[in-house]
PDB file of N, CA, C and O in Angstrom:
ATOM      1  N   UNK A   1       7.417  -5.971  -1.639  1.00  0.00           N
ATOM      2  CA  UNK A   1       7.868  -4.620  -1.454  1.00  0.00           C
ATOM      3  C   UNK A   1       8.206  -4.456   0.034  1.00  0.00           C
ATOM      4  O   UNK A   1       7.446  -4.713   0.968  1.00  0.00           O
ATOM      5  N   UNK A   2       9.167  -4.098   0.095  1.00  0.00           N
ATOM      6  CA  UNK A   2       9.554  -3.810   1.882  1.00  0.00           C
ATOM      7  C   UNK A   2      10.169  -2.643   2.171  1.00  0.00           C
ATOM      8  O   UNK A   2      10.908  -2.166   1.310  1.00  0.00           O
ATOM      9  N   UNK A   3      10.038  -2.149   3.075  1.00  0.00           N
ATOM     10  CA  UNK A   3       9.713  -0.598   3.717  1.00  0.00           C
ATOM     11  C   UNK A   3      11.205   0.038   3.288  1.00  0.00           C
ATOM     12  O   UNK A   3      11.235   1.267   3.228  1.00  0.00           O
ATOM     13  N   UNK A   4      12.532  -0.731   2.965  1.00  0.00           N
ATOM     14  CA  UNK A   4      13.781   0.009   2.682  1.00  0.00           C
ATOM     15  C   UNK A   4      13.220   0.590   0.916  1.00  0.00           C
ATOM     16  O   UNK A   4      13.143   1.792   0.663  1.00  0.00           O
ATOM     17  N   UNK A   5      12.984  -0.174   0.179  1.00  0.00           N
ATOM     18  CA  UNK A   5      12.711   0.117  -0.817  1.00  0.00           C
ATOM     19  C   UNK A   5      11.796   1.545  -1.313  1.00  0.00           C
ATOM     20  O   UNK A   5      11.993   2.212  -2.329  1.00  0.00           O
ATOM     21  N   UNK A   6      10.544   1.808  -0.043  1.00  0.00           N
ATOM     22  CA  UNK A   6       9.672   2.451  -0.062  1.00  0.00           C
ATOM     23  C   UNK A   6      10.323   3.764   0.502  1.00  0.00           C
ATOM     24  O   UNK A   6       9.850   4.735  -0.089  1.00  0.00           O
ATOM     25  N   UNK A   7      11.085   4.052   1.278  1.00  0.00           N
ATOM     26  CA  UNK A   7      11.710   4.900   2.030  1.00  0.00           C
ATOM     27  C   UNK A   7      12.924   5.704   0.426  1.00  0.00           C
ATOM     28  O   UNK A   7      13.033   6.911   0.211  1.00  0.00           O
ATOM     29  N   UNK A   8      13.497   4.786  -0.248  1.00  0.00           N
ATOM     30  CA  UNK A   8      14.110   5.559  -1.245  1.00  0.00           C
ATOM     31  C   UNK A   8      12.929   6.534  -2.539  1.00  0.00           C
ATOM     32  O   UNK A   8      13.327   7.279  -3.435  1.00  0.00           O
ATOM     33  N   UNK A   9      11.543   6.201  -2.225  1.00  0.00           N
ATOM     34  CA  UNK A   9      10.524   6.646  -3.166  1.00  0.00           C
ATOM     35  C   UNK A   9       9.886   8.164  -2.631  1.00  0.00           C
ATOM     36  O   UNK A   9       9.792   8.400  -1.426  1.00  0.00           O
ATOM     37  N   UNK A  10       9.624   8.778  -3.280  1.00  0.00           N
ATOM     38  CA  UNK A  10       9.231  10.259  -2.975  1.00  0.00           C
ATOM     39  C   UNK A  10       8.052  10.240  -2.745  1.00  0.00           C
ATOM     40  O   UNK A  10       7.510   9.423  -3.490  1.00  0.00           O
ATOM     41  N   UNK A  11       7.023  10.962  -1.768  1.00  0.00           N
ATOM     42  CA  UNK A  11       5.974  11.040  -1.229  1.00  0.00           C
ATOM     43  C   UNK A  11       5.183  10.882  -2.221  1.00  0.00           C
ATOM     44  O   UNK A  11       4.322  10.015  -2.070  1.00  0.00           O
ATOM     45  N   UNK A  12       5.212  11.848  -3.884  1.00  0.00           N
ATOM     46  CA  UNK A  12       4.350  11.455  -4.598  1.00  0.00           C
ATOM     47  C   UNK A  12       4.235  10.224  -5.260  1.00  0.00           C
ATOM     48  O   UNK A  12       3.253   9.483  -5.297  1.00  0.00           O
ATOM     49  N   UNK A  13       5.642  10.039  -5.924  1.00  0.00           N
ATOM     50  CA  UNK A  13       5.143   8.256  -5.874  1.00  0.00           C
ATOM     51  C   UNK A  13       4.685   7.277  -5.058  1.00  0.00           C
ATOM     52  O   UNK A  13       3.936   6.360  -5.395  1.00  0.00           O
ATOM     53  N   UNK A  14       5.374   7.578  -3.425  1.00  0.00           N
ATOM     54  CA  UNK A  14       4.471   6.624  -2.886  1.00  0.00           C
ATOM     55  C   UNK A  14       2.808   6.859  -2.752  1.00  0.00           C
ATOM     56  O   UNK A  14       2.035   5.985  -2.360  1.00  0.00           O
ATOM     57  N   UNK A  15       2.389   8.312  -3.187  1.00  0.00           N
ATOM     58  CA  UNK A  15       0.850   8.014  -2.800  1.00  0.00           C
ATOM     59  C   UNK A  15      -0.172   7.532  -3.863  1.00  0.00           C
ATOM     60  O   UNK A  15      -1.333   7.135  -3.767  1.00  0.00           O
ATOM     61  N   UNK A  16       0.991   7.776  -5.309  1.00  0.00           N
ATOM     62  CA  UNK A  16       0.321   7.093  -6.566  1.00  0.00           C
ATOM     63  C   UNK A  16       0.582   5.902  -6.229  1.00  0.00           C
ATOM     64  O   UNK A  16      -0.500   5.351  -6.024  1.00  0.00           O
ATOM     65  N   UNK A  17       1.753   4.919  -5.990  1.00  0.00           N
ATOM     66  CA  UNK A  17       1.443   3.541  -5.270  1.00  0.00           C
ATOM     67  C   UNK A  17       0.189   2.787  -4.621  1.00  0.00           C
ATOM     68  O   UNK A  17      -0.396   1.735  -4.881  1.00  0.00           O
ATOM     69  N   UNK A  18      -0.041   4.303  -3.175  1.00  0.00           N
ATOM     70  CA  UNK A  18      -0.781   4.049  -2.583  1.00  0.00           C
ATOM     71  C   UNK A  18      -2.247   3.507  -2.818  1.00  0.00           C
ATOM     72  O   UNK A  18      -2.956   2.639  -2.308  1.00  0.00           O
ATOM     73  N   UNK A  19      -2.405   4.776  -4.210  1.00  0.00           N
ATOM     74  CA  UNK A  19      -4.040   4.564  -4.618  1.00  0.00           C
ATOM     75  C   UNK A  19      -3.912   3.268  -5.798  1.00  0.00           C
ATOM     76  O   UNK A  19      -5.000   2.958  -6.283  1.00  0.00           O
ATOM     77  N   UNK A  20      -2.905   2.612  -6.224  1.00  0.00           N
ATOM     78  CA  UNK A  20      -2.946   1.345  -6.932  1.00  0.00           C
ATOM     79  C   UNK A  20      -3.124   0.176  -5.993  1.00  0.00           C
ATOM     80  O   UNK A  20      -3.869  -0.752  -6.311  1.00  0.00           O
ATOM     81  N   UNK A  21      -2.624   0.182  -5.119  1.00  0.00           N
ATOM     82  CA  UNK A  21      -2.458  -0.944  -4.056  1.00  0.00           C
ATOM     83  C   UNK A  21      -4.214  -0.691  -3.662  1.00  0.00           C
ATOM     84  O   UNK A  21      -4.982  -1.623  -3.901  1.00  0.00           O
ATOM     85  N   UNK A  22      -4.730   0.540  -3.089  1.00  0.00           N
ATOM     86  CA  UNK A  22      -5.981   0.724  -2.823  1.00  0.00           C
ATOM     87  C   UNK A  22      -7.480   0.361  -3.715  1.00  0.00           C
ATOM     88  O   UNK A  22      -8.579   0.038  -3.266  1.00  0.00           O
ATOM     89  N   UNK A  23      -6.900   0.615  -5.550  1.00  0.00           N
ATOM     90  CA  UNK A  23      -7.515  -0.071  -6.256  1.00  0.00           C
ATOM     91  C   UNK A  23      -7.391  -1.682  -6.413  1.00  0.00           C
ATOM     92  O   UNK A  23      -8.404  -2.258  -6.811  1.00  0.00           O
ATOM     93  N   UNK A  24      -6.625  -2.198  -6.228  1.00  0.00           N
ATOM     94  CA  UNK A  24      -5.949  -3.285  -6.128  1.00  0.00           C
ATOM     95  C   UNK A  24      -7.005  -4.447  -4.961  1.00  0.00           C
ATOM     96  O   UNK A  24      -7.628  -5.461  -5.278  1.00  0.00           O
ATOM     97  N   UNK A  25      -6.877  -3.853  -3.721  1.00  0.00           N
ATOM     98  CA  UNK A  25      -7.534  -4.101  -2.727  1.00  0.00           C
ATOM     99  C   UNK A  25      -8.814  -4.091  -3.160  1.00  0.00           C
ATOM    100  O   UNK A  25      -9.321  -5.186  -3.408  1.00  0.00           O
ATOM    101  N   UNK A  26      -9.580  -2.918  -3.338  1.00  0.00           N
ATOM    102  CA  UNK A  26     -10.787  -2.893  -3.927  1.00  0.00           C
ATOM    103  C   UNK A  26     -11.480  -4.263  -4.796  1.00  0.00           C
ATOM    104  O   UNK A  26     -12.455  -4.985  -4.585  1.00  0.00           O
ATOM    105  N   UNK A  27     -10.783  -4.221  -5.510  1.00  0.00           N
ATOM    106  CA  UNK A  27     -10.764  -5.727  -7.007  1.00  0.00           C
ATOM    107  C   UNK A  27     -10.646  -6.534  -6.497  1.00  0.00           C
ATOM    108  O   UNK A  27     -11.489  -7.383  -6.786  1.00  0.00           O
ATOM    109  N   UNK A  28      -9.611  -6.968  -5.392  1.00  0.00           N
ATOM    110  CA  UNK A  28      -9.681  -8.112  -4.706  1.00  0.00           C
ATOM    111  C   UNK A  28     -10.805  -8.612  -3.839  1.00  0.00           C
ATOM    112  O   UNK A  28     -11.074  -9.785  -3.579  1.00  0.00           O
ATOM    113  N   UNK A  29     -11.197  -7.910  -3.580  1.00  0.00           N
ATOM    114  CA  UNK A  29     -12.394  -7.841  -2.317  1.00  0.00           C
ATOM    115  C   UNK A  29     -13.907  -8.037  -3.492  1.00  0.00           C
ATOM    116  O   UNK A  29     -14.648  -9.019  -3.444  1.00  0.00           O
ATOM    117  N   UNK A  30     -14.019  -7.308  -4.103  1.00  0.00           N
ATOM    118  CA  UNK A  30     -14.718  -7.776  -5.059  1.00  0.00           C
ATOM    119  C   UNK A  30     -14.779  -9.473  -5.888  1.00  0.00           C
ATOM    120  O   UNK A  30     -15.739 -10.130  -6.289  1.00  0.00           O
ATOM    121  N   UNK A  31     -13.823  -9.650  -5.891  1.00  0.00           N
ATOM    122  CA  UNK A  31     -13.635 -11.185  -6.611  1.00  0.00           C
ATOM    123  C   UNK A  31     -13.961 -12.112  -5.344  1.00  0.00           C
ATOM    124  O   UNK A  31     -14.729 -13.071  -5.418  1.00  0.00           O
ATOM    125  N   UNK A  32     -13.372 -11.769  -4.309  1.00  0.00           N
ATOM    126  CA  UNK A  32     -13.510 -12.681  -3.078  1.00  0.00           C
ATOM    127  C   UNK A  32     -15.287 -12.724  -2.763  1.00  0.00           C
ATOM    128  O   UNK A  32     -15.963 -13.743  -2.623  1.00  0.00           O
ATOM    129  N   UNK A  33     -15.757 -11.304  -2.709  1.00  0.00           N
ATOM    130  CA  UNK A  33     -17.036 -11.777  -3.059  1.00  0.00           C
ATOM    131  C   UNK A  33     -18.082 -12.618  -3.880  1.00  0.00           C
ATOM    132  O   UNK A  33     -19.075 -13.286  -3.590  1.00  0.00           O
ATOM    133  N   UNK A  34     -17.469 -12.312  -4.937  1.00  0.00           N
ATOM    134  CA  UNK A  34     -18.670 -13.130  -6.076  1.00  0.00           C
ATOM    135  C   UNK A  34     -17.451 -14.500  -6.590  1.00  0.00           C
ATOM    136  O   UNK A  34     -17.172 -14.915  -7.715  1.00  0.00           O
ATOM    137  N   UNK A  35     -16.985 -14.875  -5.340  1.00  0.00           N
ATOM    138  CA  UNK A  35     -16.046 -15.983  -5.267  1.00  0.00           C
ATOM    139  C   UNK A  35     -15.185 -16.523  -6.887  1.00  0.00           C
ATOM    140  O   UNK A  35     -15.172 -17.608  -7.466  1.00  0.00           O
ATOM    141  N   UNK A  36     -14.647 -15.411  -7.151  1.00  0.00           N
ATOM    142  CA  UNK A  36     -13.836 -15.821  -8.494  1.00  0.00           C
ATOM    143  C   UNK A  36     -12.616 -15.664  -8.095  1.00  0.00           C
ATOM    144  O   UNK A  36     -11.771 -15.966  -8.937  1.00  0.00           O
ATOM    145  N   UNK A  37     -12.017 -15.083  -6.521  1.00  0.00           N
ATOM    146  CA  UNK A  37     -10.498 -14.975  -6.189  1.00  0.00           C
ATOM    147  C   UNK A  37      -9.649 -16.718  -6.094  1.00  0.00           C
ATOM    148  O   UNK A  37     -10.094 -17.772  -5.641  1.00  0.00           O
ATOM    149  N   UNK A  38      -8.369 -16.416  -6.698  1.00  0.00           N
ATOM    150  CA  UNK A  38      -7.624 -17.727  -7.072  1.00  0.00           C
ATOM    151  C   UNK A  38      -6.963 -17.481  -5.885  1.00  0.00           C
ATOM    152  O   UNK A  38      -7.019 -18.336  -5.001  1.00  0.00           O
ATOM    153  N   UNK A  39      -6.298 -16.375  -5.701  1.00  0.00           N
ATOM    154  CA  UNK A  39      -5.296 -16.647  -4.386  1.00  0.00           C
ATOM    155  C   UNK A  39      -5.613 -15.631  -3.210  1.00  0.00           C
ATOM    156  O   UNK A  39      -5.122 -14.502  -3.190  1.00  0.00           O
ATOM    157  N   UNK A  40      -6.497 -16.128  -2.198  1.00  0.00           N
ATOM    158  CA  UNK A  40      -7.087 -15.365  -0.972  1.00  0.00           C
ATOM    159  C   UNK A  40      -5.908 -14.537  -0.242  1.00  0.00           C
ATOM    160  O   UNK A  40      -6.171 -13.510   0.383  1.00  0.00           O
ATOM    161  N   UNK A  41      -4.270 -15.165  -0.382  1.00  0.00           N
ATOM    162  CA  UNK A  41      -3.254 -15.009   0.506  1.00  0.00           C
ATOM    163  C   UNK A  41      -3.097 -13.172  -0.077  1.00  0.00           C
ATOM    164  O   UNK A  41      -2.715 -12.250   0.644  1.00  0.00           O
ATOM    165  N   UNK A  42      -3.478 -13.066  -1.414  1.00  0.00           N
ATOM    166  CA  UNK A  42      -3.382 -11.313  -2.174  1.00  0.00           C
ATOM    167  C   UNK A  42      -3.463 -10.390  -1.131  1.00  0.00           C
ATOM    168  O   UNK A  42      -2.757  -9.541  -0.585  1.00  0.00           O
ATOM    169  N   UNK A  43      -4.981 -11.037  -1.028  1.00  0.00           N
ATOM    170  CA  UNK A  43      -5.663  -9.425   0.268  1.00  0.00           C
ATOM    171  C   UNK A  43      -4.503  -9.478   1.157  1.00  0.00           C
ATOM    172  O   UNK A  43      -4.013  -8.353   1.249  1.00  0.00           O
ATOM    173  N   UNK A  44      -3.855 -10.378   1.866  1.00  0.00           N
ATOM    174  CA  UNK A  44      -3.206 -10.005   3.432  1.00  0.00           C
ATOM    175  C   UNK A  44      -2.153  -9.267   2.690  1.00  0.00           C
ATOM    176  O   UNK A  44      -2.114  -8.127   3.152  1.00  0.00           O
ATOM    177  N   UNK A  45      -1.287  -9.421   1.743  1.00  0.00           N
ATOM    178  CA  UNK A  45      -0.116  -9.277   1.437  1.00  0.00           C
ATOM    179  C   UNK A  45      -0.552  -7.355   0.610  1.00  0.00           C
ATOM    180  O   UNK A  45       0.221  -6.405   0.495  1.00  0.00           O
ATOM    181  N   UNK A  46      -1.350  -7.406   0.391  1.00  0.00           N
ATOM    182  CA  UNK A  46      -1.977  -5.851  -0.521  1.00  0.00           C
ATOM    183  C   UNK A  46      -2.003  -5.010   0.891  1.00  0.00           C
ATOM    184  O   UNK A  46      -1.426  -3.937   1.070  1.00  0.00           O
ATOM    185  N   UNK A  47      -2.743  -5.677   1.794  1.00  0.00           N
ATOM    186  CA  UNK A  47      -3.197  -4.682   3.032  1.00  0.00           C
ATOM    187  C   UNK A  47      -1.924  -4.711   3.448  1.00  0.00           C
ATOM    188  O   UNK A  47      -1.737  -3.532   3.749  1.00  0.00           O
ATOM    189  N   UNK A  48      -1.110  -5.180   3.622  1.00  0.00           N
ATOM    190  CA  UNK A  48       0.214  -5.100   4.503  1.00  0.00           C
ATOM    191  C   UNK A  48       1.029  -4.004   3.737  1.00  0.00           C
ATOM    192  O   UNK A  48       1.484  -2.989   4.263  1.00  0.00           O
ATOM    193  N   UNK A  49       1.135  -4.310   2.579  1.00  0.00           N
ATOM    194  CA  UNK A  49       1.591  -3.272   1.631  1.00  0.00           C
ATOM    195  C   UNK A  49       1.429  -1.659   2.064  1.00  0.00           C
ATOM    196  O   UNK A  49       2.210  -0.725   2.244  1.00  0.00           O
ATOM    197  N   UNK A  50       0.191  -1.825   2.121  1.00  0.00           N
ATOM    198  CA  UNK A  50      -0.792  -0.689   2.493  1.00  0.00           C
ATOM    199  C   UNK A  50      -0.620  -0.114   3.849  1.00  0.00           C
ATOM    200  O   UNK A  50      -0.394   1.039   4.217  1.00  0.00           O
ATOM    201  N   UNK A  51      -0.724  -0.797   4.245  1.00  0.00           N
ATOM    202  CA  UNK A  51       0.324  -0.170   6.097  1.00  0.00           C
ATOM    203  C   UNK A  51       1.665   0.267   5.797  1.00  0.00           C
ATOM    204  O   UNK A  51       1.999   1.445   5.923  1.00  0.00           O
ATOM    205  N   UNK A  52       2.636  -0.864   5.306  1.00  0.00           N
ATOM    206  CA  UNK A  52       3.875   0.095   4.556  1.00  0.00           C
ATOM    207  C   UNK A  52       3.708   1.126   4.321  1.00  0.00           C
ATOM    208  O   UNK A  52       4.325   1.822   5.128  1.00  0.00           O
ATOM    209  N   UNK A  53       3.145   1.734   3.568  1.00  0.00           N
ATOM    210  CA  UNK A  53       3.066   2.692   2.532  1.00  0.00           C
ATOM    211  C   UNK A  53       2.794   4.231   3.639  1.00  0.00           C
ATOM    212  O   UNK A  53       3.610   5.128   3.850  1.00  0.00           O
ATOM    213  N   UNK A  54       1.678   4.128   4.071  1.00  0.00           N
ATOM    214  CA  UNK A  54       1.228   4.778   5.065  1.00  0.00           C
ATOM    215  C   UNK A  54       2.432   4.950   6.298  1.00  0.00           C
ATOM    216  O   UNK A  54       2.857   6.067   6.594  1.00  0.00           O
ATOM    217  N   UNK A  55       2.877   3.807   6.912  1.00  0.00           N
ATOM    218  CA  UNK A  55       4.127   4.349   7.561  1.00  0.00           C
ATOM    219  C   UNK A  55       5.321   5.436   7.249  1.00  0.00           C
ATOM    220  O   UNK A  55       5.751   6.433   7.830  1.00  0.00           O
ATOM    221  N   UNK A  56       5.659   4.687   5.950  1.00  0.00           N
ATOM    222  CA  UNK A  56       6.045   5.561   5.458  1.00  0.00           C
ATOM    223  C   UNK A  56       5.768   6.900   5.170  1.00  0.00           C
ATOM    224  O   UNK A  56       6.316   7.856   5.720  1.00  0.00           O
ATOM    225  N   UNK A  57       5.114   6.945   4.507  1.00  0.00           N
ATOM    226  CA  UNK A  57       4.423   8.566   4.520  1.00  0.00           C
ATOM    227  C   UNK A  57       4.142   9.204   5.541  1.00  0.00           C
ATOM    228  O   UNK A  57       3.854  10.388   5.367  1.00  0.00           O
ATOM    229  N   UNK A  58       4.128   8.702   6.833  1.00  0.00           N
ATOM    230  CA  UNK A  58       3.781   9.400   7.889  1.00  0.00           C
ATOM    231  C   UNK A  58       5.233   9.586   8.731  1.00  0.00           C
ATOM    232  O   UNK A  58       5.158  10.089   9.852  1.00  0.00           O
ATOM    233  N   UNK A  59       6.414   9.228   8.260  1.00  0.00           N
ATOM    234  CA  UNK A  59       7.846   8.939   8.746  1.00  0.00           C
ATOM    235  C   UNK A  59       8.201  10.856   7.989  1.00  0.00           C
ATOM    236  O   UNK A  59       8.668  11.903   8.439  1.00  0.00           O
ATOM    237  N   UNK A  60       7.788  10.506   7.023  1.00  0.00           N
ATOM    238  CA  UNK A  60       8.191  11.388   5.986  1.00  0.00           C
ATOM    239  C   UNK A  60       7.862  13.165   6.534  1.00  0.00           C
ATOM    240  O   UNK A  60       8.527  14.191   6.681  1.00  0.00           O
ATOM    241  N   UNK A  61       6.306  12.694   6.714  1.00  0.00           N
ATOM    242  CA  UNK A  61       5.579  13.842   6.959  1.00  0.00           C
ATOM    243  C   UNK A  61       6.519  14.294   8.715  1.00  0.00           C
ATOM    244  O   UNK A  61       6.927  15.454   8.769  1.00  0.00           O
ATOM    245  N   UNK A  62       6.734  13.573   9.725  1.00  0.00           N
ATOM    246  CA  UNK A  62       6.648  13.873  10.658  1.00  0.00           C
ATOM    247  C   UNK A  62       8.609  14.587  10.362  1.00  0.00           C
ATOM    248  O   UNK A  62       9.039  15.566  10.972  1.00  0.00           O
ATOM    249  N   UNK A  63       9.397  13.821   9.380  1.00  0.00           N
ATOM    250  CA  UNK A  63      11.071  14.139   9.305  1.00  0.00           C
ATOM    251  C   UNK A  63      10.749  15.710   8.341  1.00  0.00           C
ATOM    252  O   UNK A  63      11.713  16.430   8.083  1.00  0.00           O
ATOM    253  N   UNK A  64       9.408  16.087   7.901  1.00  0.00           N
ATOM    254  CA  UNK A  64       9.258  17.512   7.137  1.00  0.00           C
ATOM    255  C   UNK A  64       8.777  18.433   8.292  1.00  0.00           C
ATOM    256  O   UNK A  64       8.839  19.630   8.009  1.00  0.00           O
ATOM    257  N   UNK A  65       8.367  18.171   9.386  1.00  0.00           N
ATOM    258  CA  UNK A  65       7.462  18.802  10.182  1.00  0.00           C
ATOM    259  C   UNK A  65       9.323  18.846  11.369  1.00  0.00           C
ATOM    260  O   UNK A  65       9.943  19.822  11.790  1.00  0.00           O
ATOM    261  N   UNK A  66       9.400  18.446  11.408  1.00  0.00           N
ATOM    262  CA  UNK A  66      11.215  18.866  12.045  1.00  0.00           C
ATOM    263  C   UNK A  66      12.016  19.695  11.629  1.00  0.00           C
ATOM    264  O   UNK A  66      12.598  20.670  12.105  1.00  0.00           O
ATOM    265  N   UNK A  67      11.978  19.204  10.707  1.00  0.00           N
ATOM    266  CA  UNK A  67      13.002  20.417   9.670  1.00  0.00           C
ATOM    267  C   UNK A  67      12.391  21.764   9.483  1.00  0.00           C
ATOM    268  O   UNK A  67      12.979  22.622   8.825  1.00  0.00           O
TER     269      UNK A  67
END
């Protein structure tokens, strides 16, 4: 997912995104604990996601706070 894609999505979808990617993360972190995760590379690529997302939304918030 990369930030052009995220920028055509509306605040509420991106924050329902947000809290999947956040459950997402959650589960991952969990498996990495009780060592059942297959691919460790998830977490970096979920959290990065997750900064996306948040940029975005904060691009958004600050182009509503202008207008």
């Amino acid at each position: 997912m990369n930030a052009a894609e995220l920028r055509n999505k509306s605040a509420s979808e991106l924050r329902m995104e947000l809290h999947n990617l956040l459950r997402e993360r959650f589960n991952l972190s969990m498996q990495r604990g009780t060592g059942q995760l297959s691919r460790p590379d998830q977490i970096g690529k979920v959290r990065k996601d997750i900064a996306r997302i948040h940029t975005v939304l904060n691009e958004k918030a600050r182009a509503g706070d202008a207008s």
